[in-house]
C-alpha positions as CSV (number, residue, x, y, z in Angstrom):
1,X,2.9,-6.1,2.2
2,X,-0.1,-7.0,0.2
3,X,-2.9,-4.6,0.3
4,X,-6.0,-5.7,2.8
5,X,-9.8,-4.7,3.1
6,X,-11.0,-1.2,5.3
7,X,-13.1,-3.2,7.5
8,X,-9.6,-5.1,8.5
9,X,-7.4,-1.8,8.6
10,X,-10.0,-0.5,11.2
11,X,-10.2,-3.4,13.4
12,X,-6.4,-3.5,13.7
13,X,-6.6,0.0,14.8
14,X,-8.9,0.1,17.1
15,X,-7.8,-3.3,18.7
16,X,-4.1,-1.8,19.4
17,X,-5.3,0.9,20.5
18,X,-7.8,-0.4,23.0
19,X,-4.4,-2.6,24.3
20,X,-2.6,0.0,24.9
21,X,-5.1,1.9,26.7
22,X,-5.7,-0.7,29.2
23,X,-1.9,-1.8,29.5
24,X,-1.0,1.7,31.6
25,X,2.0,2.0,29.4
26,X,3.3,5.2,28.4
27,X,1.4,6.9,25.8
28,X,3.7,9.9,24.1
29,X,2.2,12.4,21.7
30,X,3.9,14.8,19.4
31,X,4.9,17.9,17.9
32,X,6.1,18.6,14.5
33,X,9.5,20.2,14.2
34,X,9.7,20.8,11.0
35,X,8.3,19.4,7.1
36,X,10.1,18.0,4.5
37,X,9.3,16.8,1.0
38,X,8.7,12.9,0.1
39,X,7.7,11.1,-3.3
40,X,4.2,10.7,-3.8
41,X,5.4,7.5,-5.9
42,X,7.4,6.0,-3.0
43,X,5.8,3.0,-0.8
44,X,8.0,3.6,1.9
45,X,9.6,-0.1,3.0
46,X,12.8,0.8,5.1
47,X,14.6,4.3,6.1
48,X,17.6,5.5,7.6
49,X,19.8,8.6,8.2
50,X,23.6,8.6,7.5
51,X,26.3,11.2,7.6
52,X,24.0,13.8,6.6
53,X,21.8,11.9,4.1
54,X,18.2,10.0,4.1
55,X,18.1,6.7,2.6
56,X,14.9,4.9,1.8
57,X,13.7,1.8,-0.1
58,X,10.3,1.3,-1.7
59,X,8.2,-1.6,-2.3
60,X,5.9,-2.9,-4.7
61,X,6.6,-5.2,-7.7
62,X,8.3,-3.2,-10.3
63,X,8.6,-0.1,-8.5
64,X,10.8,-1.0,-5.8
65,X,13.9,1.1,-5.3
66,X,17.1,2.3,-2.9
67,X,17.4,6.0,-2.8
68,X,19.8,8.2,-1.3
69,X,17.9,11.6,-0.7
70,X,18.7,14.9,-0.2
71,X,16.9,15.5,3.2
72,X,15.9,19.3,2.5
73,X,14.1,18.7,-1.4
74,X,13.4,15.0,-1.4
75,X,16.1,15.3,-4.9
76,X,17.3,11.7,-5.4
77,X,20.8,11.8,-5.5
78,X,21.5,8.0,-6.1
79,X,19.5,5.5,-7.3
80,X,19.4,1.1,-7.2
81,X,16.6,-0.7,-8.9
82,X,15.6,-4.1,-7.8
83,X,14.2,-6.1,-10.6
84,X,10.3,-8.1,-10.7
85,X,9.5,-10.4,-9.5
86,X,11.1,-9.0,-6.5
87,X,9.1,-7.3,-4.0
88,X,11.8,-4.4,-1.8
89,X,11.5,-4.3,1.8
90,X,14.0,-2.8,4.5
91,X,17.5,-1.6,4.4
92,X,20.3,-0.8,6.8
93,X,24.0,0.0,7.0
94,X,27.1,-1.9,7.7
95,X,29.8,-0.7,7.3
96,X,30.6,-0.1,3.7
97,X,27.8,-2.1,2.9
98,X,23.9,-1.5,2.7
99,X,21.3,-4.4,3.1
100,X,18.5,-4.9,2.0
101,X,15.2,-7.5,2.4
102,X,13.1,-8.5,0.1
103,X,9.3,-10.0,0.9
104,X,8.4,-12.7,-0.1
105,X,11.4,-14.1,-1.8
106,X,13.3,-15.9,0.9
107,X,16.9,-13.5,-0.2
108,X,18.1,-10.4,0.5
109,X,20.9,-8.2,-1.5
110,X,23.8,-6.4,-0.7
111,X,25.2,-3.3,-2.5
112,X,28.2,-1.2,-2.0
113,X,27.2,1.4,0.0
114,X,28.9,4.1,-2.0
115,X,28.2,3.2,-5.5
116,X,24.7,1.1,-5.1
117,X,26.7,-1.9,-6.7
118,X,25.0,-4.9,-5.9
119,X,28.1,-7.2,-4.4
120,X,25.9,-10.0,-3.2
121,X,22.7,-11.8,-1.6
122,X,21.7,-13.8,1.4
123,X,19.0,-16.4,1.9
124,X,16.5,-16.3,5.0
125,X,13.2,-18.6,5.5
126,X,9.9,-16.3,5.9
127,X,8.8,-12.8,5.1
128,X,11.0,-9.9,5.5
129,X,10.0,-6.8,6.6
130,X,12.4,-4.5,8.2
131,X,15.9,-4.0,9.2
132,X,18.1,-1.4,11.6
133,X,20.8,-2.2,13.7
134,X,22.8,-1.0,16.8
135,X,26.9,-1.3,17.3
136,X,26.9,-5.2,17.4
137,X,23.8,-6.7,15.8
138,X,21.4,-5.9,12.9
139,X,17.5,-6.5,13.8
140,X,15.2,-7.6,11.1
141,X,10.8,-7.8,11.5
142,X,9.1,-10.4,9.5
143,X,5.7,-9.6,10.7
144,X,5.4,-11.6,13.5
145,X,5.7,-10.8,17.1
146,X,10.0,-12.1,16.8
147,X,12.5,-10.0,16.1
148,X,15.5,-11.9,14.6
149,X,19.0,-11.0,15.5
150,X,21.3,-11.3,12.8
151,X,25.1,-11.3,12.6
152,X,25.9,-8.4,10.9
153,X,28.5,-10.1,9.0
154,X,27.1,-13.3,7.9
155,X,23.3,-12.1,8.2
156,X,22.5,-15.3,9.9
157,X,20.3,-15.6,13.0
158,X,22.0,-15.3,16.2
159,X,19.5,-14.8,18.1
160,X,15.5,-13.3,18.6
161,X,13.2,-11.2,20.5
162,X,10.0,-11.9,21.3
163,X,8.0,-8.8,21.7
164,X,5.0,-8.5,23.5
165,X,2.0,-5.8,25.6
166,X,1.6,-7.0,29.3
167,X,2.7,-10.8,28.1
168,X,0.6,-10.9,25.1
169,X,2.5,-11.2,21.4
170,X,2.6,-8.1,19.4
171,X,2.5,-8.6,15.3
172,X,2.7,-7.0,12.6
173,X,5.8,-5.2,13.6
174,X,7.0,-3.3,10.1
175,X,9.8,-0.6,9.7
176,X,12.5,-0.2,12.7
177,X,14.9,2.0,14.0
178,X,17.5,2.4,17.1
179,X,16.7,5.2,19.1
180,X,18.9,5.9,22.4
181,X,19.2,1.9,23.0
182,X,15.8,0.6,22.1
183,X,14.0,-0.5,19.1
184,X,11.5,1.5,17.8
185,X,9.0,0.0,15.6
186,X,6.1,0.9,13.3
187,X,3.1,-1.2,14.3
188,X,1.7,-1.9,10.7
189,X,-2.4,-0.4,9.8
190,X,-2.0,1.3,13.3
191,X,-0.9,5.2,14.3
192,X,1.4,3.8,16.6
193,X,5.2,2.9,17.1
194,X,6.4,1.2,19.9
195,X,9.2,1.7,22.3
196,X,10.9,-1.6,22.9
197,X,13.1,-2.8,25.7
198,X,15.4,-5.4,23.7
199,X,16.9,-7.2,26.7
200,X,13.4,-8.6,27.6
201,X,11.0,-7.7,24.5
202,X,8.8,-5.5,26.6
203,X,7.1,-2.8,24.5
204,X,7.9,0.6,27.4
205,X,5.9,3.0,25.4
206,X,3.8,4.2,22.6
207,X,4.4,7.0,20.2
208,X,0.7,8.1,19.1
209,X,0.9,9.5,16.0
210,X,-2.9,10.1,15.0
211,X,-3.9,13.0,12.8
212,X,-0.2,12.6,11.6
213,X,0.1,12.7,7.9
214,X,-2.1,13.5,4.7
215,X,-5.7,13.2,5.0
216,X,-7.3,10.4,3.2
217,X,-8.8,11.9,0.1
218,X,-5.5,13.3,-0.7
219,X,-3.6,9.4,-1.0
220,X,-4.2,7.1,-3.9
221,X,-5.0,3.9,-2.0
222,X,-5.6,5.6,1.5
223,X,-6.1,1.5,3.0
224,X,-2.6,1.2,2.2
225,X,-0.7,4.0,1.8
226,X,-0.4,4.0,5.5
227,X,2.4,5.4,8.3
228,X,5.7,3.5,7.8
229,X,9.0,4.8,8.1
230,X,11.4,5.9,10.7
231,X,14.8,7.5,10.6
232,X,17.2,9.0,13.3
233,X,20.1,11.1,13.8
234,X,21.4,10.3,16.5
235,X,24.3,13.5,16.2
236,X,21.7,16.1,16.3
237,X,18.8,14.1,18.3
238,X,16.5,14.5,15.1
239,X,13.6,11.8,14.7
240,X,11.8,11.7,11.6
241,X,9.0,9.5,10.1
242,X,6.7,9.6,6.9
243,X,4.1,7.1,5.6
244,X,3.8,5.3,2.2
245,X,3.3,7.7,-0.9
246,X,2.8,10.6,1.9
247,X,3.4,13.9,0.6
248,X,5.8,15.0,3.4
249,X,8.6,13.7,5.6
250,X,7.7,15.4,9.2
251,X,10.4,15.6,11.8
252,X,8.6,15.6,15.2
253,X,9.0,16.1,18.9
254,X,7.8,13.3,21.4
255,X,5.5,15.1,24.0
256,X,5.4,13.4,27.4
257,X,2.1,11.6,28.9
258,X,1.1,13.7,31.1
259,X,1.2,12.5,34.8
């Protein structure tokens, strides 16, 4: 996503956060289980854990990238490039194959999953944003308040959920993940990811993540370089998130609201 003004990044922060205040939903803090490395260089798009392994994609033109990490050093253990004027967004799984979105360029690509061989592409209208999936679909944000629901073998729409706070449309919904049968989401320029229901679009909770992450004179465009990026292992219960260029990868705890 493009970068935006301070005066903007603010408003959208304190605006969610008066919303969620007055909705009476859920609000969960955190603890933080544990720290792991992350490239200051990557502008974390989409991320996902697999079989032991974290995978992440970066944006930006000309410095967009799919890596397969080494969870413990951050060490890139596999690398795919994706070319100007393309701009990467999320990935996700499927089977033997990994998907990934582009921005603003209407296509998305699809490697081999165990060499990073790019074996084809895909064509969508709009922005794409983010992907993740569950046993039968794949979900992909465009940063609106609809998630589409894409056939995981033909990546067309099948179907969409409209997301919303007390009835009102929720936007600018960025990186996703599954988590325990609902879709977690990072609510771009805010501390927040949402808990939503996706039989009905209902956001259930709020993860709070503020004072989460570097502090501002330590990022190189600190407007920007802002919290994005969730991954979970579901065979260990692990959840783990990171921001653009952030220093660290944290693996956190959800605390509770307390009654």
């Amino acid at each position: 996503m493009k970068p935006i003004p301070r005066l903007l990044a603010v408003f959208a922060l304190l605006l969610a956060s008066t919303a969620y205040a007055q909705s009476g939903i859920p609000i969960y803090g955190y603890t933080v289980v544990q720290t792991y490395p992350h490239d200051t260089k990557a502008y974390t798009e989409g991320l996902f854990f697999l079989d032991g392994y974290l995978y992440e994609s970066t944006g930006t033109e000309g410095d967009s990238f799919i890596h397969k990490l080494d969870l413990a050093t951050g060490k890139v253990l596999q690398q795919a490039e994706l070319p100007p004027p393309d701009y990467g967004e999320g990935i996700v799984a499927w089977k033997n194959r990994l998907i990934e979105l582009t921005w603003q360029s209407h296509r998305g690509y699809i490697y081999d999953l165990k060499s990073f061989k790019r074996i084809g592409q895909f064509d969508y209208p709009g922005e794409g944003w983010a992907l993740t999936r569950d046993s039968k679909h794949i979900y992909m944000s465009d940063g609106t308040p609809t998630i589409r629901v894409l056939d995981p073998e033909t990546l067309k729409q099948v179907g969409k959920i409209d997301v919303t706070v007390e009835g009102r449309p929720l936007a600018n919904l960025n990186e996703l993940e599954w988590v325990k049968g609902k879709l977690y989401a990072n609510v771009w320029l805010t501390h927040n990811i949402v808990e939503i229901d996706p039989t009905n679009g209902k956001v259930v909770g709020v993860i709070n993540l503020t004072g989460l992450g570097p502090d501002r004179s330590q990022l190189s465009d600190p407007d920007n370089d802002v919290l994005n990026g969730i991954a979970y292992d579901a065979k260990t219960d692990r959840l783990f998130v990171t921001g653009k260029r952030w220093p660290q990868l944290y693996e956190i705890k959800l605390v509770p609201p307390k009654p």
